[in-house]
C-alpha positions as CSV (number, residue, x, y, z in Angstrom):
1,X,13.6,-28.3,33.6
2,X,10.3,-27.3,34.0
3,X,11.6,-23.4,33.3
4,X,12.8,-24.6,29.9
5,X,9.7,-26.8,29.0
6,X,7.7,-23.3,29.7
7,X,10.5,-21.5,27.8
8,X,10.2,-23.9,24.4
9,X,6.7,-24.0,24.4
10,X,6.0,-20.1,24.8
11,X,8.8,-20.1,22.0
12,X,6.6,-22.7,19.5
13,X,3.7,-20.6,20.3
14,X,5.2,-17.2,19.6
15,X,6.5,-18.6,16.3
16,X,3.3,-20.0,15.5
17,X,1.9,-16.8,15.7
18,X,4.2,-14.6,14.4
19,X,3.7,-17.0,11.1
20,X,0.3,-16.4,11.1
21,X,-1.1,-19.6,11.4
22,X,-3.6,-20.5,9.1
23,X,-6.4,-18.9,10.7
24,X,-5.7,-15.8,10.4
25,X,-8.9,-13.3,8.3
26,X,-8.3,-14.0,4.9
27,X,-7.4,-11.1,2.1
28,X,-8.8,-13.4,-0.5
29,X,-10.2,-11.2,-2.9
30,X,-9.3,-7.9,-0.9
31,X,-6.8,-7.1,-3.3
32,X,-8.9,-7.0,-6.4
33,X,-11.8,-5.6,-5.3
34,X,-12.7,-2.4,-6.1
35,X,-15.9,-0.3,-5.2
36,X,-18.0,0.9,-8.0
37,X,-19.2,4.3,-7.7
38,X,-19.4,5.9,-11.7
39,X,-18.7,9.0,-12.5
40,X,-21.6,11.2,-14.4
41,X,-20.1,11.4,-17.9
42,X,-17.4,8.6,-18.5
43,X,-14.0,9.7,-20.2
44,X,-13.3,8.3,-23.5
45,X,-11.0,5.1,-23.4
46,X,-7.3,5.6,-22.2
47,X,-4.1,3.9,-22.3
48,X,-3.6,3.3,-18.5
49,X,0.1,3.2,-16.9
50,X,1.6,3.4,-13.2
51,X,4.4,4.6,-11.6
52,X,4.7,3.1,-7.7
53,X,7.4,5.7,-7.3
54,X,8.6,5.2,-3.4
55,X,6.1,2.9,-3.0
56,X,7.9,0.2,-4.9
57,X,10.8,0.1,-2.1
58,X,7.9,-0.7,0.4
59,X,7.9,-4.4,1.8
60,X,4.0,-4.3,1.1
61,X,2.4,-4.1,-2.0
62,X,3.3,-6.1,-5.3
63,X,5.3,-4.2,-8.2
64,X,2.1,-4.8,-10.1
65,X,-1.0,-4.4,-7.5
66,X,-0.6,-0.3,-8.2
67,X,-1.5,-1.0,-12.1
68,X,-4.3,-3.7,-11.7
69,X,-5.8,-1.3,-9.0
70,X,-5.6,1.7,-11.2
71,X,-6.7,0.0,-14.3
72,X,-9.8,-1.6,-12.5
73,X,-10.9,1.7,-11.1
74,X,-10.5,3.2,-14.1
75,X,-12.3,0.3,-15.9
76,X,-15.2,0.3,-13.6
77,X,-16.0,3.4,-12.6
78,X,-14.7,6.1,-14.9
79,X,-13.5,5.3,-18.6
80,X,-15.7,3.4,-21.7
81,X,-14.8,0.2,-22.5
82,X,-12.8,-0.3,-25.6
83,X,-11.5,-3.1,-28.0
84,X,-8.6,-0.9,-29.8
85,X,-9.2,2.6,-30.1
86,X,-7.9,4.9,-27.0
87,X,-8.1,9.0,-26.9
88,X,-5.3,9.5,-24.2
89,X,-3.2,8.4,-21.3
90,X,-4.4,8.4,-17.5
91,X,-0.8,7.6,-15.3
92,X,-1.1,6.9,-12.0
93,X,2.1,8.4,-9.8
94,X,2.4,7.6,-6.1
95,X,4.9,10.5,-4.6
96,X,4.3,9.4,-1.0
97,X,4.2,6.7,1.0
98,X,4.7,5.8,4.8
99,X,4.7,3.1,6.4
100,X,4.9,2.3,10.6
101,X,4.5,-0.8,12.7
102,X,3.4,-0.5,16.4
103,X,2.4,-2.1,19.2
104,X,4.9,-4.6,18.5
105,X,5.3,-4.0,22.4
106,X,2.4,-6.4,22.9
107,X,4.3,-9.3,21.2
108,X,6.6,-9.5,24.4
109,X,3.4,-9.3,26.8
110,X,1.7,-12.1,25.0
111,X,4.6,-14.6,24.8
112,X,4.8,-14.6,28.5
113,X,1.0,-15.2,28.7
114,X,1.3,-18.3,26.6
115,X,-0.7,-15.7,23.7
116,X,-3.7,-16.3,25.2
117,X,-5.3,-13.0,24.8
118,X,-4.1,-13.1,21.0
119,X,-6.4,-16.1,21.0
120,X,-9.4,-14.1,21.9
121,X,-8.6,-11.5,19.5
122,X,-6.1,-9.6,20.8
123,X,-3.5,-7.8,18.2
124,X,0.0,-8.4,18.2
125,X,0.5,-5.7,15.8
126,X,-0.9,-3.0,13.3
127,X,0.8,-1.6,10.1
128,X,-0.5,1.7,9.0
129,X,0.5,3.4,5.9
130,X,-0.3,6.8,4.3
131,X,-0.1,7.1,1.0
132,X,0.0,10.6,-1.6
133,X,-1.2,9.7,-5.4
134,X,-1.8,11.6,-8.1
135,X,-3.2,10.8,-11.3
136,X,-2.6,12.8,-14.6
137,X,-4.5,12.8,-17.3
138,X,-2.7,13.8,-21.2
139,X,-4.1,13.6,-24.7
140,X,-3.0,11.4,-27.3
141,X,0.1,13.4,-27.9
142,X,0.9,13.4,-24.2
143,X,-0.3,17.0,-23.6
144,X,-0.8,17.7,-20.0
145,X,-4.5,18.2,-20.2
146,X,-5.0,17.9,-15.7
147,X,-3.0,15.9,-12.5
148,X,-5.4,15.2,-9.5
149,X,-4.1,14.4,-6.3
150,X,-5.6,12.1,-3.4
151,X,-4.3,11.0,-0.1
152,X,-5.3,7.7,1.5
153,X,-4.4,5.9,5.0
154,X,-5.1,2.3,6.4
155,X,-4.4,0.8,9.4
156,X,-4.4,-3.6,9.4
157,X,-4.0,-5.7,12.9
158,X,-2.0,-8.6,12.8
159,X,-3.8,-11.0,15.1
160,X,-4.8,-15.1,15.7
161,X,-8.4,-16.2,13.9
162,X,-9.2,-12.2,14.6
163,X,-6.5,-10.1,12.5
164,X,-4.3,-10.5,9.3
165,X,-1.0,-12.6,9.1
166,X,2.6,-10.8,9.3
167,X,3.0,-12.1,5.4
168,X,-0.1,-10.1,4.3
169,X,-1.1,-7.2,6.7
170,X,1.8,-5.0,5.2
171,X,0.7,-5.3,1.4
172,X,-3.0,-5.4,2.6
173,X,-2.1,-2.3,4.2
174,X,-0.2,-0.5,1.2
175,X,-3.5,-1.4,-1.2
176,X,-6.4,-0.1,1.1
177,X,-4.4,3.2,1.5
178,X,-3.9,3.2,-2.1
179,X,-7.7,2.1,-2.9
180,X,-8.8,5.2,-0.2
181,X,-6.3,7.5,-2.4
182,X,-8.2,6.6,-5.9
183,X,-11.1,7.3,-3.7
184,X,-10.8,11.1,-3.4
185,X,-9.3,11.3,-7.0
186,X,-12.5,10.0,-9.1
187,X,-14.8,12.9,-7.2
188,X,-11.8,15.3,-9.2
189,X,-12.0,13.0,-12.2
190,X,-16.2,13.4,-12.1
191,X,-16.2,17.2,-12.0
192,X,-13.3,17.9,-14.6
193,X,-14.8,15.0,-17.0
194,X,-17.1,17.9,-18.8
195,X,-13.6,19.8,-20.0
196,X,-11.6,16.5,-20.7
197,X,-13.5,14.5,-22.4
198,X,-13.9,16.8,-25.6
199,X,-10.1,17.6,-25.6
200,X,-9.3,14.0,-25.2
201,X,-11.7,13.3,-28.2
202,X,-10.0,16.5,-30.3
203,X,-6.4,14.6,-29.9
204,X,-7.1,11.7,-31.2
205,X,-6.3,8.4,-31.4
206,X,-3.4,6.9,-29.3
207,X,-1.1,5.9,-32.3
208,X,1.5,4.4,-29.9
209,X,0.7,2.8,-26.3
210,X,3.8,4.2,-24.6
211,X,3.4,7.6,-22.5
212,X,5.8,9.9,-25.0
213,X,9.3,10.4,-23.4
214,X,8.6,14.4,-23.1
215,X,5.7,13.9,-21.0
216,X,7.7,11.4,-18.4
C-alpha cells in the first residue's frame, strides 16, 4: 500500500512538472523583443514578407512569430519609417532548422527522487535549435538586388521556478535562434546599405505589395 501511495504521488509530481506549473521563468515579452543596434545609413522603406520554410513544420515557433520578428528588426534597426510609399521588398527565408531535446534522461532520475532537485533548479530538459536564414533584398520590380545569410542557435532548460515550461521552451527556443540569425544578417545589411539604398531608390515605388511571382 504504501509502495502505491509513493508510486501516485511521484506520479502527481512528475505531471505537475512536466506541465510546468505555474512558476516556471516567464517568456512574457521574450517573443517581441528585439535588440536595437541601427545600421549607419538606413534603407529606404520596404515591403517586408517571410517565408518559415522548414521551420513551419517545427512544434516551436508560431506561423506568424518569423514575420513580427523580421518586420520589427527591420523596423527598428534598419529601414525608415513610412506611411505609404515603399522602394522594394526585404523577404526573410529560413532554409534550415534543427531542433533536439536532451537530457530527457534526467526526467526518470528526478521522479524517483520525488523532483526534488528540479525544485532547487535542476533541469529536466533543454531544447536546442539551430537555425539557417537568409534575407533578400529586391527592388520594386523584384530584381534581385543581394540575399545575406545568418546562422543562429539557442539552447532553453525546461526546469521548476528555475527553467521554462514544456509548452514554451520549444517556441522560445525556435525565436532566440531565429533573433541570433537576424543578428549576423544586419552587420551584412550595414555594410551593403551604401550600394542598396540608391538602387532601391532608382526602382521606384512598390506599385503592388505582393513579392512578383518571378522573383518567388
Amino acid at each position: 500500500m504504501s509502495y502505491m501511495l509513493f508510486a501516485s504521488r511521484t506520479a502527481l509530481l512528475a505531471t505537475l512538472a512536466l506541465a510546468g506549473l505555474g512558476a516556471c521563468k516567464s517568456v512574457k515579452g521574450t517573443f517581441s523583443a528585439t535588440p536595437t543596434a541601427v545600421i549607419t545609413k538606413r534603407l529606404p522603406p520596404l515591403e517586408i514578407t517571410a517565408d518559415p520554410g522548414p521551420l513551419a513544420m517545427n512544434d516551436g515557433a508560431l506561423p506568424e512569430d518569423p514575420l513580427r520578428m523580421f518586420k520589427a528588426e527591420l523596423q527598428r534597426n534598419v529601414v525608415e519609417p513610412t506611411d505609404t510609399a515603399t522602394y522594394g521588398y526585404a523577404r526573410l527565408v529560413v532554409t534550415k532548422v534543427h531542433t533536439t531535446r536532451t537530457g530527457r534522461s534526467l526526467q526518470a532520475a528526478q521522479v524517483l527522487t520525488m523532483l526534488v532537485p528540479s525544485v532547487f533548479g535542476a533541469p529536466l530538459e533543454w531544447y536546442k535549435t539551430d537555425i539557417q536564414a537568409e534575407v533578400q533584398l529586391m527592388n520594386a520590380s523584384g530584381e534581385l538586388l543581394g540575399t545575406y545569410t545568418g546562422k543562429g542557435t539557442s539552447n532553453v532548460k525546461v526546469a521548476m521556478y528555475h527553467g521554462y515550461s514544456q509548452t514554451e521552451a520549444p517556441r522560445l527556443a525556435d525565436v532566440l535562434a531565429l533573433r541570433e540569425a537576424l543578428g549576423q544578417i544586419r552587420p551584412q545589411l550595414d555594410t551593403a546599405a551604401t550600394r542598396l539604398r540608391p538602387l532601391l531608390m532608382a526602382g521606384g515605388q512598390v506599385n503592388n505589395p505582393t513579392l512578383p511571382t518571378s522573383s518567388r
